[in-house]
C-alpha positions as CSV (number, residue, x, y, z in Angstrom):
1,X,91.2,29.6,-43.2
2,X,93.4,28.0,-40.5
3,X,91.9,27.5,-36.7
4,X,94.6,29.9,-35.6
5,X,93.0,32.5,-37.2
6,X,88.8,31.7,-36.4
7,X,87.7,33.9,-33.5
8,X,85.4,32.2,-31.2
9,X,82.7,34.1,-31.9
10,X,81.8,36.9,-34.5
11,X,79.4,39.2,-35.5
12,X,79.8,40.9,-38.8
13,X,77.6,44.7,-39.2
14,X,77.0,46.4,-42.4
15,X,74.1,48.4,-43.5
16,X,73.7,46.1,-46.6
17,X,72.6,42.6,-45.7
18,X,73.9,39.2,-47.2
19,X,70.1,37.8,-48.1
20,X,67.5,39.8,-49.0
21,X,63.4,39.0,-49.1
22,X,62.0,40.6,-52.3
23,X,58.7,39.9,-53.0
24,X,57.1,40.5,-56.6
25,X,53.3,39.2,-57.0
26,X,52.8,36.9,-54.2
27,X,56.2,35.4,-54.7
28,X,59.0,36.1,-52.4
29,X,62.3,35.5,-53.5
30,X,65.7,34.8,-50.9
31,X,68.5,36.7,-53.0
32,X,72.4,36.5,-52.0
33,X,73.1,39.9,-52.2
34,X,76.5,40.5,-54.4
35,X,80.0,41.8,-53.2
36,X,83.1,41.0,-52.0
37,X,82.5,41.6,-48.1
38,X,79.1,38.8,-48.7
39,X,81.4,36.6,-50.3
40,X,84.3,36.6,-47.8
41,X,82.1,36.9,-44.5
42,X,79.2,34.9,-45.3
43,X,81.6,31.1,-45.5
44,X,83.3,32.2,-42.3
45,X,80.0,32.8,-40.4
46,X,78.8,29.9,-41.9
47,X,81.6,27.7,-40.3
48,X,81.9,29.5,-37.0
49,X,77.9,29.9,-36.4
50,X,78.2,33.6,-35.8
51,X,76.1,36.3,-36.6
52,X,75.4,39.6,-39.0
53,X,73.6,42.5,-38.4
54,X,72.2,44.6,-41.3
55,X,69.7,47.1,-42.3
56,X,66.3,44.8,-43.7
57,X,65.6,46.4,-46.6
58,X,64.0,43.5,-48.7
59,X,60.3,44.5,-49.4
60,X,59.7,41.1,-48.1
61,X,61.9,41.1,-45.0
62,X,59.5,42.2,-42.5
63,X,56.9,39.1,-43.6
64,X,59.7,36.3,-43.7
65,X,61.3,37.7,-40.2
66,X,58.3,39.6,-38.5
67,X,60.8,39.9,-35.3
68,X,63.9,40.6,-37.5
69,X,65.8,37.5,-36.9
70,X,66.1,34.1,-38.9
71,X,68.4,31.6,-40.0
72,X,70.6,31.9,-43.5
73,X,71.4,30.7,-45.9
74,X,68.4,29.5,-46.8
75,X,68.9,25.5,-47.8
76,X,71.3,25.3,-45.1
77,X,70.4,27.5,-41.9
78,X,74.3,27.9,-40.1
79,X,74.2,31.6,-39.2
80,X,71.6,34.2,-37.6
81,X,70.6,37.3,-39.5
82,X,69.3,40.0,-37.8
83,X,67.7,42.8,-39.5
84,X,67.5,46.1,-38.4
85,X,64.1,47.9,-39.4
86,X,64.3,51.2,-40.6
87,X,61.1,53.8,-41.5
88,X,61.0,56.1,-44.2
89,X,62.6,58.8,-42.2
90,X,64.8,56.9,-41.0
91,X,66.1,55.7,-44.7
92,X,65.7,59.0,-45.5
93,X,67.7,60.7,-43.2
94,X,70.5,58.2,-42.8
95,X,71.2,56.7,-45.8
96,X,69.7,59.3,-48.3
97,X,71.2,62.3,-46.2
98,X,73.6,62.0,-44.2
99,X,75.4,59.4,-46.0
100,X,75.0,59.5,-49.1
101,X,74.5,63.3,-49.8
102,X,77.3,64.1,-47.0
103,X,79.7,61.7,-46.3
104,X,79.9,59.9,-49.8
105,X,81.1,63.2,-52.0
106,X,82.8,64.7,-49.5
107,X,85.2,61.5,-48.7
108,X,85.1,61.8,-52.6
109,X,87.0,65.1,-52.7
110,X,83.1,66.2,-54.5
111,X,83.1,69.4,-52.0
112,X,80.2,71.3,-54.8
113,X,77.9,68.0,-54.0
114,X,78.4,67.5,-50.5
115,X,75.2,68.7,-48.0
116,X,75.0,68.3,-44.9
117,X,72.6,68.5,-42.1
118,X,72.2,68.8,-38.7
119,X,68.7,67.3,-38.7
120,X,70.1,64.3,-40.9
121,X,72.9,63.9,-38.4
122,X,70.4,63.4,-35.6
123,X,68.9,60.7,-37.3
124,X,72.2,58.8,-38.4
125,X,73.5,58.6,-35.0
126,X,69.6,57.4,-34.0
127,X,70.1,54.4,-36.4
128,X,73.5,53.9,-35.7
129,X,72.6,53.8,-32.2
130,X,69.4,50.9,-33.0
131,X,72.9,49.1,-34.7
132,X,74.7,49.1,-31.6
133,X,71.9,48.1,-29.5
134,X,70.9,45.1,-31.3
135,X,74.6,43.9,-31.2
136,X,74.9,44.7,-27.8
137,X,71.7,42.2,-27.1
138,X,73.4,39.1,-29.1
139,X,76.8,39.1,-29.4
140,X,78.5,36.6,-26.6
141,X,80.7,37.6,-23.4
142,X,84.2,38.5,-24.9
143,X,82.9,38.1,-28.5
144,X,84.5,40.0,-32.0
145,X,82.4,42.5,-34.1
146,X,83.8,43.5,-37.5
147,X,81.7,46.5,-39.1
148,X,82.1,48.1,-41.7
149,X,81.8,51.9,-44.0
150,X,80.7,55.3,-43.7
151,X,77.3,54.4,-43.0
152,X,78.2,52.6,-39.7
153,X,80.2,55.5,-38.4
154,X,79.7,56.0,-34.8
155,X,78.8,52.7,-34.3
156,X,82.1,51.5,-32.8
157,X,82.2,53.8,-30.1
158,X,78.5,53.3,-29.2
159,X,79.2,49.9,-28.8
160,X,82.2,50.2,-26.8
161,X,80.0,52.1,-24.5
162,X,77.6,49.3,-23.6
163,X,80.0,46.2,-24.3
164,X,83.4,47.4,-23.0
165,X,84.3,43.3,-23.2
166,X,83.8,42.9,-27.1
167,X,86.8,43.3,-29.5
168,X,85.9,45.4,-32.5
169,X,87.5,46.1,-35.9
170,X,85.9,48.6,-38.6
171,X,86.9,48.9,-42.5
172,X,86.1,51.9,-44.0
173,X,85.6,51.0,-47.4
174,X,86.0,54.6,-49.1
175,X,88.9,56.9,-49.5
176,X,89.7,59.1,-46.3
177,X,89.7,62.4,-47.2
178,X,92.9,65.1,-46.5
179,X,91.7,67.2,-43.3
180,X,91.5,70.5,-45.2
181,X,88.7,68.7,-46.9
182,X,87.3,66.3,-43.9
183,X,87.3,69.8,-41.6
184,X,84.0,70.8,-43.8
185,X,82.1,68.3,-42.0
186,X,80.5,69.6,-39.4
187,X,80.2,66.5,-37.5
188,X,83.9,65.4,-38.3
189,X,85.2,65.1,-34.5
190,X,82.3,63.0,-34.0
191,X,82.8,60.5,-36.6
192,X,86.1,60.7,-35.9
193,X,85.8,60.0,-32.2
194,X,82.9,57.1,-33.4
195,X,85.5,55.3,-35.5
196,X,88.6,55.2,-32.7
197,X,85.8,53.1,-30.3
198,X,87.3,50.8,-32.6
199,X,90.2,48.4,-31.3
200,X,91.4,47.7,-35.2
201,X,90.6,50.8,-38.1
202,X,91.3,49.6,-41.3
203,X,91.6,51.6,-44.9
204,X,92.0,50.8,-48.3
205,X,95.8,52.4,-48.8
206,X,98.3,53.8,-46.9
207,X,97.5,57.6,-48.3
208,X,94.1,56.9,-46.5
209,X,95.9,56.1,-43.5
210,X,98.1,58.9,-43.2
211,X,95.1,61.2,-43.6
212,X,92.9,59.8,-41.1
213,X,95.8,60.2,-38.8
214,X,96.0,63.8,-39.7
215,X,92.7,64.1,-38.7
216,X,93.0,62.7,-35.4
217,X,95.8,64.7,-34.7
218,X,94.2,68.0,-35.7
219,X,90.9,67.6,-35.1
220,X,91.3,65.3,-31.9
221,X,94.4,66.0,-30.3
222,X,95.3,62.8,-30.0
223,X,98.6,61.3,-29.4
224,X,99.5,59.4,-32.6
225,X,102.4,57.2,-33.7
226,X,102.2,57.5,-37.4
227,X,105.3,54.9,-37.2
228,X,103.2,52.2,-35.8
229,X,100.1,53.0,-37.0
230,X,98.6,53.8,-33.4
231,X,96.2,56.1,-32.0
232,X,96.3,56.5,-28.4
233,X,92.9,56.8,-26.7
234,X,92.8,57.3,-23.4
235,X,94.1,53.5,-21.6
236,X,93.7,52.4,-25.4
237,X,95.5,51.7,-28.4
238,X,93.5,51.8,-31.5
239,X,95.4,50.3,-35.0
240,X,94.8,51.7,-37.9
241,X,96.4,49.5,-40.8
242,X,95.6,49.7,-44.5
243,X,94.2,46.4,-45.5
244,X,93.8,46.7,-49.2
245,X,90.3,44.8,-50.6
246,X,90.8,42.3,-53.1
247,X,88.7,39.6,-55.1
248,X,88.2,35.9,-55.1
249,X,90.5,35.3,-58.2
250,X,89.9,31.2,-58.4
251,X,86.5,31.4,-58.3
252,X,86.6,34.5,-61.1
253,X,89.2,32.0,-62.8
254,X,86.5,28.8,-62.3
255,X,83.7,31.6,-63.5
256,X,84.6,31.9,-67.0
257,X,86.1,28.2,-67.9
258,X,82.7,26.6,-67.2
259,X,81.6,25.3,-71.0
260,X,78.7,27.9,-70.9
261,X,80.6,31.3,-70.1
262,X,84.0,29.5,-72.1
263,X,82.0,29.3,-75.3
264,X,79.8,32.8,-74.7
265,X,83.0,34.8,-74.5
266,X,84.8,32.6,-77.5
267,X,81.6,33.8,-79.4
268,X,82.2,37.3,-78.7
269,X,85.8,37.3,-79.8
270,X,84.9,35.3,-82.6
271,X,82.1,38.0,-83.8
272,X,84.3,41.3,-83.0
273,X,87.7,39.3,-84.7
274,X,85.6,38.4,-88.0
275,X,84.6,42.0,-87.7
276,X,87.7,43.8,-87.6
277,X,86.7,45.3,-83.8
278,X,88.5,45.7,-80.7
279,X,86.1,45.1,-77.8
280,X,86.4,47.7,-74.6
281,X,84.0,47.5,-71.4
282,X,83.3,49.7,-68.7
283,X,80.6,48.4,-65.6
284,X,79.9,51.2,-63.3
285,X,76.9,52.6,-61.0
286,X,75.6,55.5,-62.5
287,X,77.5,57.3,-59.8
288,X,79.5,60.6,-60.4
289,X,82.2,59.4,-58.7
290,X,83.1,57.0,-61.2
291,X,84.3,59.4,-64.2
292,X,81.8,58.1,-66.4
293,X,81.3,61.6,-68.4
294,X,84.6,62.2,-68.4
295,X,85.6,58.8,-69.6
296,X,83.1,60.0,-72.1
297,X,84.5,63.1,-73.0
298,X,87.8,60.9,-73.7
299,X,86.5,58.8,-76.2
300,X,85.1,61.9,-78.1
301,X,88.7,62.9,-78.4
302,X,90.0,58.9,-79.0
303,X,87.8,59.2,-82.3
304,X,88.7,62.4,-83.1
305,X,92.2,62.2,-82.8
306,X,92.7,58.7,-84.6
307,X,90.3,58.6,-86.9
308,X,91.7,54.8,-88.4
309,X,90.0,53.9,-85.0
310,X,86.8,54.6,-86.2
311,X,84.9,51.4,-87.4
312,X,87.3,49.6,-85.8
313,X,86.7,49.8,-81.9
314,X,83.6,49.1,-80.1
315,X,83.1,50.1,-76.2
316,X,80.5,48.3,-74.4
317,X,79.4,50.7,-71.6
318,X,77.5,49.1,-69.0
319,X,75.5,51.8,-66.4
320,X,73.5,50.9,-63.9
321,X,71.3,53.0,-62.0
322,X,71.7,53.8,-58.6
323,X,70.4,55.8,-55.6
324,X,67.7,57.3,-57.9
325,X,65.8,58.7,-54.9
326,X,68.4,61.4,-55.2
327,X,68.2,63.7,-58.0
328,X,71.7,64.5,-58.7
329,X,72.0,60.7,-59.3
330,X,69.0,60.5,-61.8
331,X,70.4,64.1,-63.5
332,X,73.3,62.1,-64.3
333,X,72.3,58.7,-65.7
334,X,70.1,60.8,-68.1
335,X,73.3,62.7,-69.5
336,X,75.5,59.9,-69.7
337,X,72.4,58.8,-72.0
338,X,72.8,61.7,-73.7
339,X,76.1,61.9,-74.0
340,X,76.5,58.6,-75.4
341,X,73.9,59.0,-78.3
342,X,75.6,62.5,-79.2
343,X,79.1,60.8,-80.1
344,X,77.6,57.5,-81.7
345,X,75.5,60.4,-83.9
346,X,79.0,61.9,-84.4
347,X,80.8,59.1,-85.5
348,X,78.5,55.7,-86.2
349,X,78.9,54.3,-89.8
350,X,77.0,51.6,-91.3
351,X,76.3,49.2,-88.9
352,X,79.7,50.3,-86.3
353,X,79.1,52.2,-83.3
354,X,81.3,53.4,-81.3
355,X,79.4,52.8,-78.1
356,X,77.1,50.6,-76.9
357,X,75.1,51.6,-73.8
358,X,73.4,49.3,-71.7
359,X,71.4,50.6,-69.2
360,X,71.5,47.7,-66.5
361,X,72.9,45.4,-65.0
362,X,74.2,42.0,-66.0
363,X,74.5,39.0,-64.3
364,X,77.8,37.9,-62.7
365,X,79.3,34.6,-64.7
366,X,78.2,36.7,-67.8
367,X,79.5,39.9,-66.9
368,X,82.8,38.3,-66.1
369,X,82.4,36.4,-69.6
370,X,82.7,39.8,-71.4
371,X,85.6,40.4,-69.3
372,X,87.1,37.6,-70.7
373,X,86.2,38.6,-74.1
374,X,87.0,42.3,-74.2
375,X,90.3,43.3,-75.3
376,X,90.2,46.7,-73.0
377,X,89.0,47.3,-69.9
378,X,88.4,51.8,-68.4
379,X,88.5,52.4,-64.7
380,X,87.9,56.5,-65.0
381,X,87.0,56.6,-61.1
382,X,87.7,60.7,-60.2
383,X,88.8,59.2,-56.8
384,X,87.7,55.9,-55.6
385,X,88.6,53.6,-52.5
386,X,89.6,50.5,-54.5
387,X,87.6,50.1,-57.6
388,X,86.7,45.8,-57.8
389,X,85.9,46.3,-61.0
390,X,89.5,46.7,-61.8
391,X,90.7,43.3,-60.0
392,X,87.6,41.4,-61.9
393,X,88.6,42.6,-65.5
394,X,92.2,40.5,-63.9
395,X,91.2,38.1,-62.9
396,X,88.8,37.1,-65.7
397,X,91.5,37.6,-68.1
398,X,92.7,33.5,-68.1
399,X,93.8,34.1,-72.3
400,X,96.3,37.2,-71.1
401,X,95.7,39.5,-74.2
402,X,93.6,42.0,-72.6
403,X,94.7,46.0,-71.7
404,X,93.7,47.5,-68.7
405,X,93.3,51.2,-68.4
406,X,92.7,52.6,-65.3
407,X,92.5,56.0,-63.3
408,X,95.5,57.1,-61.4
409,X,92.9,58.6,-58.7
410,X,91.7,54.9,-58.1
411,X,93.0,52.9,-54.8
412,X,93.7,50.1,-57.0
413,X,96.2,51.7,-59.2
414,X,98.4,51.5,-56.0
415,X,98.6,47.1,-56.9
416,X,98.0,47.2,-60.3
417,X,101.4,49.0,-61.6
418,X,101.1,47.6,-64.7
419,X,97.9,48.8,-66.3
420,X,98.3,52.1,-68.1
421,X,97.4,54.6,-65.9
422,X,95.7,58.2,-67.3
423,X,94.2,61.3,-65.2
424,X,90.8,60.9,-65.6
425,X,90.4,64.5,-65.9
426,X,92.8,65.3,-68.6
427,X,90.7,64.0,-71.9
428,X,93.3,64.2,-74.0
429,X,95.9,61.7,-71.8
430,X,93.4,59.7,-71.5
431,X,93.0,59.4,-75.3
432,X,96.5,59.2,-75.7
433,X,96.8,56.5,-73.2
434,X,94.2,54.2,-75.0
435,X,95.7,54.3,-78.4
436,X,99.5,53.2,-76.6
437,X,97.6,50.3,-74.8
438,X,96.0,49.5,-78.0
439,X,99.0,49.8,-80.0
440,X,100.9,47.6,-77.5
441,X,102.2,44.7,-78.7
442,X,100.4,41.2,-77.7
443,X,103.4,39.9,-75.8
444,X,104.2,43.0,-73.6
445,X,100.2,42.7,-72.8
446,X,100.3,39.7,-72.0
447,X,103.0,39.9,-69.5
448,X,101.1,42.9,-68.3
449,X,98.5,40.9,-67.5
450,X,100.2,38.1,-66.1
451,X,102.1,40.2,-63.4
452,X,98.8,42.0,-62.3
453,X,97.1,38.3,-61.9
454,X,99.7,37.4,-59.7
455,X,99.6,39.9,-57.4
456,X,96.0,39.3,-57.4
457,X,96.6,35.6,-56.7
458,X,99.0,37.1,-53.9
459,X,96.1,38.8,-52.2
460,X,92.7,37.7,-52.3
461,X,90.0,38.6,-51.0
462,X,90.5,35.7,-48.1
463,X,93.7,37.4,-47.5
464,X,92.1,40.6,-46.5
465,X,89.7,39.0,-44.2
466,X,92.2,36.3,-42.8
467,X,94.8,39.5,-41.9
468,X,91.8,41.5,-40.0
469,X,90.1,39.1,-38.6
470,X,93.2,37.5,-37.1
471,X,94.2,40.6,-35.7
472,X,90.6,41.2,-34.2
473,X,91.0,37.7,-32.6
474,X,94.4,38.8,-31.1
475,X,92.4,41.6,-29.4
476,X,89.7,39.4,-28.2
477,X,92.0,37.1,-26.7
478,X,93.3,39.9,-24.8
479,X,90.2,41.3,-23.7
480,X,89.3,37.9,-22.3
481,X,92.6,37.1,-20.6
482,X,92.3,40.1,-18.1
């Protein structure tokens, strides 16, 4: 990352945090929490000495930072963490609620899922509130703030409100919504009017743009260049620029040569070639969101509608549970249990099944190992922001023979042009869809692949941060220049 492009001073807010405390026993346990905004933000605070603000939700954080601030990464202090304390109501209300049983499904399109409530929203804008505080306390004269998602947003115009001399940026890491459906918010003027405190709003695609633009000039009122990109706010321009998320490809790439995950995945190809079986692999959060009974549903018709498949492909699901506070989330995870044991009854023979569940989570070289391995790769996301998972399965591909097959509804099929594409709703394309990819010759999937790693190579994760940040420094420079 050039000089040009390093702000002076930065301080990065999420609700998830970049190290976590756990304890378990009498142990505690410093864990580098996983995703692509820790892996892009936590080198560049590293080098500039900045700071991040995040919700401390480690069941050890409180005992190894009693006053919620202390020094990461652990073997080499460079950055402050400051963690942002939360009670049971609070968690409750903001992140179980309001965000995740109102905001989530409803920026999903998932209108039957979405509740909202007026108690709920009290307490979101109470913890967003404790966000802005605490930034307003440390961040320096004229600094940068970059926050981030649904969970964080009023934050930018709370902030604004106490430091008027700090350049902000927020990325909102979800899809935005068309107003017919954003309208059933009752709140949506507010978050709205939270996100344009913002100097720089950025979205995943240019669709998610165009709608939030809509929404600030129905809801708001706002003047709005749609040319530009520009909300007018008062004496303020606000940007609003898609910035697609991407992946650190080279380090994926570096992943899966090392001699241990290199000879892993040659074993797995080895086993499923000797056996006559095409691998496929899915990773997704047990998240209704993600298409994962659908995807289901489409395998049901796969084997039933080429039956020479049968003993011959294997899909390795991977499900992890997730938010299982909230029952909707738990209701699902046990049926995607059951619907997986009803079609490997259905079709299993001998020792073949046509589906292998497992039920948590894997670590990362060896997750990206079976990427490697797996001849097929399903993104089934009803409607998703990006979808990562898509750009791993890329990038881990370094031999070029895999297929992916993803979700038209997913922000990433706007990149990835050369995966086959399938509505995730319509069981039967998507059948039809996996036996062409599979029936694809090796050197048209190759250059499939090859094409998609490219563009991936194109725009990395470090080019998504390097294009906002540099923008945000543009702004703080103003800021400080008048």
């Amino acid at each position: 990352m050039g000089s040009q492009n390093t702000p002076r001073s930065l301080v990065v807010v999420t609700n998830r945090e970049p190290y976590i405390d756990e304890k378990t026993g009498q142990t505690v346990r410093r864990l580098q929490t996983a995703g692509g905004v820790v892996s892009a933000l936590d080198p560049l605070l590293q080098k500039i000495h900045g700071a991040w603000v995040a919700w401390g939700s480690g069941s050890a954080d409180r005992q190894t930072a009693p006053h919620g601030m202390m020094m990461v990464p652990p073997h080499a202090p460079q950055y402050e963490l400051h963690r942002v304390f939360l009670s049971p109501e609070e968690v409750n209300g903001y992140y179980n609620r309001y965000a995740n049983q109102g905001l989530w499904p409803l920026s999903h399109m998932l209108i039957e899922r979405t509740q909202f409530s007026r108690e709920a929203f009290h307490i979101y804008r109470a913890v967003n509130l404790k966000f802005a505080r605490r930034v307003a306390q440390i961040a320096p004269e004229h600094g940068a703030v970059f926050s981030h998602d649904y969970h964080l947003a009023l934050f930018a115009r709370l902030i604004r409100e106490m430091r008027p001399d700090l350049a902000s940026a927020h990325f909102w890491h979800i899809p935005w919504p068309p107003f017919a459906i954003f309208r059933l918010c009752p709140q949506h003027q507010e978050i709205v009017r939270g996100l344009l405190g913002a100097d720089i709003l950025g979205f995943q695609t240019p669709q998610d743009v165009d709608n939030f633009l809509t929404a600030v000039e129905r809801g708001l009122k706002y003047p709005v260049s749609r040319e530009d990109g520009v909300v007018v706010v008062g004496q303020r321009q606000v940007q609003v620029r898609a910035y697609p998320i991407s992946v650190d490809i080279t380090a994926i790439e570096h992943m899966v040569a090392t001699p241990r995950i290199a000879r892993w995945s040659r074993a797995i190809r080895h086993r499923a070639q000797k056996e006559n079986v095409m691998l496929g692999i899915s990773v997704d959060r047990a998240d209704y969101t993600k298409g994962i009974l659908q995807r289901l549903a489409a395998l049901d018709k796969f084997f039933e509608r080429y039956p020479q498949y049968r003993e011959r492909v294997s899909f390795l699901q991977v499900v992890v549970p997730t938010r299982t506070e909230v029952r909707e989330y738990r209701t699902l995870y046990q049926k995607v249990t059951e619907d997986s044991e009803r079609i490997n009854l259905k079709y299993s023979r001998n020792a073949w099944r046509p589906i292998i569940h497992v039920r948590r989570s894997l670590d990362r070289p060896r997750l990206m190992g079976l990427f490697r391995a797996a001849d097929f790769a399903m993104v089934s996301s009803l409607f998703d922001g990006m979808n990562l998972v898509a750009k791993e399965f890329i990038s881990a591909q370094v031999d070029n023979h895999g297929v992916l097959l993803l979700s038209e509804t997913a922000g990433a099929a706007n990149e990835l042009e050369e995966a086959f594409n399938f509505n995730p709703l319509d069981a039967g394309n998507f059948a039809e869809q996996l036996h062409q990819a599979l029936t694809t010759p090796l050197a048209e999937r190759s250059r499939r692949i090859r094409v998609m790693r490219e563009q991936i190579h194109r725009h990395t994760i470090y080019d998504w941060m390097n294009h906002i940040v540099s923008a945000l420094e543009a702004v703080a420079k103003d800021y400080a220049s008048r």
